[in-house]
Structure formats: C-alpha cells, structure tokens
N, C-alpha and C positions, 0 to 999 in steps of 0.2 A: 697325570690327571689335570685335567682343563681346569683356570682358575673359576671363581665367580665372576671374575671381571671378564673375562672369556668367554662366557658362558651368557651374561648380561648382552655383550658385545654381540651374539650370534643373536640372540633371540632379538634384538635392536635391529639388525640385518635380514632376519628373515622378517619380521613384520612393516619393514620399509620397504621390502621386496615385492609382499603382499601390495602393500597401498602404492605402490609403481604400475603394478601392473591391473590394478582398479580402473587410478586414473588412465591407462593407455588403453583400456574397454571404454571411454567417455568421449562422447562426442564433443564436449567442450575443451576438452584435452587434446585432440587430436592435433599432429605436424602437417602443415601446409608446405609441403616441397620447394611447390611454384611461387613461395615468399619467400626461402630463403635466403634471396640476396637484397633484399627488401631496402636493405641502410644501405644499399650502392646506389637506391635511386633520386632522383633531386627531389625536394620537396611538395613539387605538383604533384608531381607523379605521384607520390605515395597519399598524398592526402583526396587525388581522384580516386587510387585504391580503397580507401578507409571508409571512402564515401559512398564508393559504391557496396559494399559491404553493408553500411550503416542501413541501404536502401531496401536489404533484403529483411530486416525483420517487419516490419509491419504484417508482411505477408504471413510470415509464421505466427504473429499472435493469431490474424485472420482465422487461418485455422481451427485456431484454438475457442472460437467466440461464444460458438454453443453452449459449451462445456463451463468458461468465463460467466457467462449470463444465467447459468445454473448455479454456482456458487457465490453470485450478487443475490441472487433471488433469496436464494437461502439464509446468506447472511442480511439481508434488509429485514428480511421475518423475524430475526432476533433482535436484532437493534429494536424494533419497534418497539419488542417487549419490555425494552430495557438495556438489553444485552450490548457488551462491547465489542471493538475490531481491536485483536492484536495481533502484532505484528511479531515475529521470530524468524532470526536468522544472525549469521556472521558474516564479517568482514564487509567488502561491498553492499552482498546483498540485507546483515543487519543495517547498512546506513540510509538504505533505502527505504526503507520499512520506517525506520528512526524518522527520517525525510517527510516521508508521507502522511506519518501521524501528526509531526509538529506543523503542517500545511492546513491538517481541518478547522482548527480554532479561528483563524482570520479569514479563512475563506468561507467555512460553513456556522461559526457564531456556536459550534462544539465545543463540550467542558474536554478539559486535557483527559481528564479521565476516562475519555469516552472511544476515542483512538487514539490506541496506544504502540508503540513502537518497542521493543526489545530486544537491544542489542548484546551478543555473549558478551561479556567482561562487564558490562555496565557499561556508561554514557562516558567513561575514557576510551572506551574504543569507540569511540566514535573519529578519533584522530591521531590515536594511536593503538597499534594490533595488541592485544593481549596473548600473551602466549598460551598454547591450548585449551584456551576459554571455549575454542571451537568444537573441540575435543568431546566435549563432556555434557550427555544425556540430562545427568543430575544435574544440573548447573540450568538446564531449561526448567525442569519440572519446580528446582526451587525459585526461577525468578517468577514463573508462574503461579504456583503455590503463593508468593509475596503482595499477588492479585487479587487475591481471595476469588479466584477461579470460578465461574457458575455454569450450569445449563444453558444459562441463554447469550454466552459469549460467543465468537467465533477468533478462532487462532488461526493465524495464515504465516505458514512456515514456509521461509524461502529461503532455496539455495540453489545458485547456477549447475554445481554439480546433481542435485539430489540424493547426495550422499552425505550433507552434514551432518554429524553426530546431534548437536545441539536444535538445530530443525527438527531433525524426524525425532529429537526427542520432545521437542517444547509441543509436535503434535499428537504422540503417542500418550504422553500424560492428558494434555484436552480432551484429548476422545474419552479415555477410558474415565474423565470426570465430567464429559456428557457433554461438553463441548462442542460445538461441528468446528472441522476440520478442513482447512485448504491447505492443499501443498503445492507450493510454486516453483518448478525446476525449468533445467532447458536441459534434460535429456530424456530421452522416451527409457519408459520400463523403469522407472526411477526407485527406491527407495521411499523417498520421500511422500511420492505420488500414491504408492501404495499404501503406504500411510493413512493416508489421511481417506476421508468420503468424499471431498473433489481434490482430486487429481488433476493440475493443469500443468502439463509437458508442453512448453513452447520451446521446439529444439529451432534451434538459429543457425547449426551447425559451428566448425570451429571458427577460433578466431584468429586474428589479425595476426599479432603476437598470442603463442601459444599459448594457452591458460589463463593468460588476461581475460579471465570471464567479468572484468569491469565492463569492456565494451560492450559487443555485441548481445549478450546473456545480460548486462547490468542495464542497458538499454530495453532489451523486450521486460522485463523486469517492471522497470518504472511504468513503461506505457499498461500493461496488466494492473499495477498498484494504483495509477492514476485512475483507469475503470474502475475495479474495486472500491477505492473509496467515494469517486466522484457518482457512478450509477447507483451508489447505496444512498448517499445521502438525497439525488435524485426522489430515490423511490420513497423518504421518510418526508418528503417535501422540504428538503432543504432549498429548495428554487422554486422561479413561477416563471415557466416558457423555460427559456437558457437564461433568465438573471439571476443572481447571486445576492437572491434579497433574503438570506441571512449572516450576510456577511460582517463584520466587525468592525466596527471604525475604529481603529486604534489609532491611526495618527490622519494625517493633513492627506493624503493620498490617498488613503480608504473612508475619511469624509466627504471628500467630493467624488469618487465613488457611488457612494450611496446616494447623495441626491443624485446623480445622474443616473440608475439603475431606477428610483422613485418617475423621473423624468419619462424615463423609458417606458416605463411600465402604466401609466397612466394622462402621460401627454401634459400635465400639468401647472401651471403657468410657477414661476420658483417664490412667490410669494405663498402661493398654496402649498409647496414643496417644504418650505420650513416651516410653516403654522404646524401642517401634520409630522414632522418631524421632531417639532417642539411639543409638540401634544401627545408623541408616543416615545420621549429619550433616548431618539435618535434608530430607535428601530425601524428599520428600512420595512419588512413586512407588515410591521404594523402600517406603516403612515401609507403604505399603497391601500389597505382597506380603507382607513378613515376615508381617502380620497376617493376611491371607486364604490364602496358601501352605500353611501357615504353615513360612518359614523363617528362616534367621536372616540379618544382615544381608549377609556378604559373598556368601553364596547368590544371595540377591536379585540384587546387582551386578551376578554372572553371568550369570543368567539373564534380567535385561534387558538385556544386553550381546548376547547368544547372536539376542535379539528384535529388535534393531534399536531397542530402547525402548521397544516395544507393549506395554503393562501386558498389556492382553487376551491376547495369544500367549503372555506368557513367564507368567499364571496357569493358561493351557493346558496348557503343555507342566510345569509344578511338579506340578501337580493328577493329571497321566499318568504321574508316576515314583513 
C-alpha cells in the first residue's frame, strides 16, 4: 500500500503537471527556438534583439485602444463620484500597479487613498517574492475587504499570464460587491479577462527569455497603467491643456515646476507669478485663475470648488460674472 508520503508526492506531481502544461497553452510562456543560443551572441547583438522586440508592443496595446478608452471612461465616472482606482496583482505585474498608484499624489495632487496599489504579500513584496501569496483568491478578497470595498470603486486586476489566482480573485470579489472591474493580461481568451466587465488582452507575444513576463508583458503593462491612470485623471480635470497644474510641490524641483507650468499657462510676468501663488499656498490651479479671472485668491477656491476642479469650467463660469 502506497505511503501518505507517496500519495502527497503523486498528487504534488500531477497538479505541477497540470500547471505545466497551462503555462505551455500561454502565449507568454511560449520557447523562442531562434533564441536559443542567444548568450553566444556579443552584446550588440543581443541588446538590437531586445530592442527590437521592445519595439513591437506599442502596437499591441494600439489594438487594444478602443476597448482601453472604454474602461477609462468607465472608471472616470466613478472617480468623480467619489470612487477609487485599485490596483491588484503579483509579482511584476503587483509592482507595477504598486508603481503607478505611488505616482498620482506628486503628479496629480491625489490623497494616497485615492489610487491605490495592491500588491499579494503586502508591501514586502514589493522586493522580496512572497511565497504563494500569489496562490490565493482569499488573500485578494481580504486585502480588498481591508478597503472597505464600495460601488463606486474600480479594481484593475493584472496579470501577464491572466491566470493569477490572486487577480481574478481581487476581481471576482469587486464585482460581485459592485465594483466595475478591469482585467489586464497579455494573453487572449484569459481568465482574468473574462472576469472582469472590461477585459483588456494586450498579447505582445512571447518573450525574449522565456517567461520573463517582466519584459515585454511588464512593459505593455506599464504603458496601459500610465493611460489608465493619467486619461482618468485627464477626464476629472486634473490638468488644463497637457499642464500638470495639480501637481505637488513637495520639494525644490516640483517648486519651480509649478511656477513654470503657472508661466505656461498664462504668460505671466514672475512677479505676478508669486503674488498669485502666494495668495493661493502655492497651488498651481488656483494662482492660474487668480491671473486669468482675474480673481483673487479665496474666489478662486470657490469657484474651483463650485467646478468640480475643472480649471476650464470654473474660468468659464469667472469670465460670465
């Protein structure tokens, strides 16, 4: 009679067997032949390879744009309500997400609370793997749950395979708590995709080295997460034209920053540039109304208060009194 340990041992075997022959259905997974000798070649060489390679995703997210600008739209309509951007996913693709939400606050003048990042294990995997954090469904729905989860959030679950456990679960739970749902993979017919109510498959094909979905899959990745968060805050007015006037001056670089985004946006000589900056503590959209209104500062406040924080509406409605 076969031990336990035997018996352990086989069922260990056949479920590694299984998830072999998953990832050898995945397009992210798949063996490049014509690299196989790839470390024979000098280092130009490989690194025009890598580049050329590097050169082929733009094109695949292209594809994808439609579909991309359906689930911006969707998620801006929440946001406005209130609603937050989270981010779900492991390994690479959680640190990207991770990445992308620590990026709002200094670029877009967003509370941390507002896009957020979550990565399996918690914020030690960020630099170190946790082991089978990736593994486990529950382990999304409780960091979720930890959110205090609402209707008017949006959960954007990525994983280069769209087969992470922890993804399709962090968007299974959203949904079914009302949540809208994006799911970001690089294989078509995904899991993940199906998942969720937008489904975005940017397949890139395989990669360089096999299964390094850091590359190619962690690159279309970023550029998707860069639209996501950058066309959402777009659409809530977090800009006026392409300036970044609600950006953060937290230090000497993002001070002079902002008066030169003030600079831009109104032409105005830098004496008028610090009055109105002084007169609204340092906020950039404010001091562009005070100067284009032209009002003074607590006006401003209002009246981007009154707009939802559209510079554009609330110089509309200044300009009609």
């Amino acid at each position: 009679m076969p031990s336990t340990t035997d018996a352990n041992a086989d069922a260990s075997s056949g479920s590694y067997g299984e998830l072999r022959a998953q990832l050898a259905s995945l397009t992210t997974e798949a063996f490049r032949p014509e690299l196989a000798e790839i470390d024979r070649l000098p280092t130009p060489e490989i690194a025009r390879i890598m580049n050329g390679e590097d050169a082929t995703v733009p094109a695949a997210v292209a594809e994808r744009l439609p579909e991309i600008a359906a689930a911006i739209d969707a998620a801006a309509e929440r946001m406005a309500r209130g609603g937050r951007l989270v981010y779900a996913g492991a390994g690479t693709a959680g640190r990207l997400g991770v990445l992308d939400a620590s990026e709002c606050p200094p670029t877009f003048n967003t509370d941390p609370a507002e896009v957020v990042g979550l990565i399996a294990g918690g914020p030690s995997a960020m630099v170190r793997a946790v082991e089978g954090a990736e593994d486990s469904k529950d382990l999304a729905a409780a960091d979720l749950d930890a959110l205090e989860l609402t209707a008017d959030d949006t959960v954007v679950g990525i994983s280069a395979s769209g087969r992470t456990p922890y993804a399709i679960g962090a968007v299974e739970h959203a949904r079914a708590r009302g949540a809208l749902t994006i799911g970001l993979s690089c294989n078509a017919g995904s899991a993940l995709a199906a998942a969720a109510e937008h489904g975005l498959e940017v397949v890139v094909g395989p990669e360089l080295l096999t299964g390094s979905t850091r590359l190619k899959a962690g690159t279309a990745q970023k550029l998707v997460l860069n639209m996501i968060s950058t066309i959402t805050m777009i659409r809530l007015g977090k800009t006026y034209g392409n300036l970044m006037v609600d950006v953060r001056a937290s230090n000497e670089k993002l001070r002079a920053r902002s008066r030169h985004i003030v600079a831009l946006a109104t032409g105005a000589s830098e004496a008028e540039i610090e009055a109105a900056l002084a007169a609204t503590d340092g906020e950039v959209k404010n001091a562009i109304l005070v100067i284009l209104g032209p009002v003074d500062g607590p006006t401003a406040a209002v009246r981007l208060a009154e707009a939802d924080g559209h510079l554009r509406a609330a110089l509309a409605a200044v300009r009609t009194t």
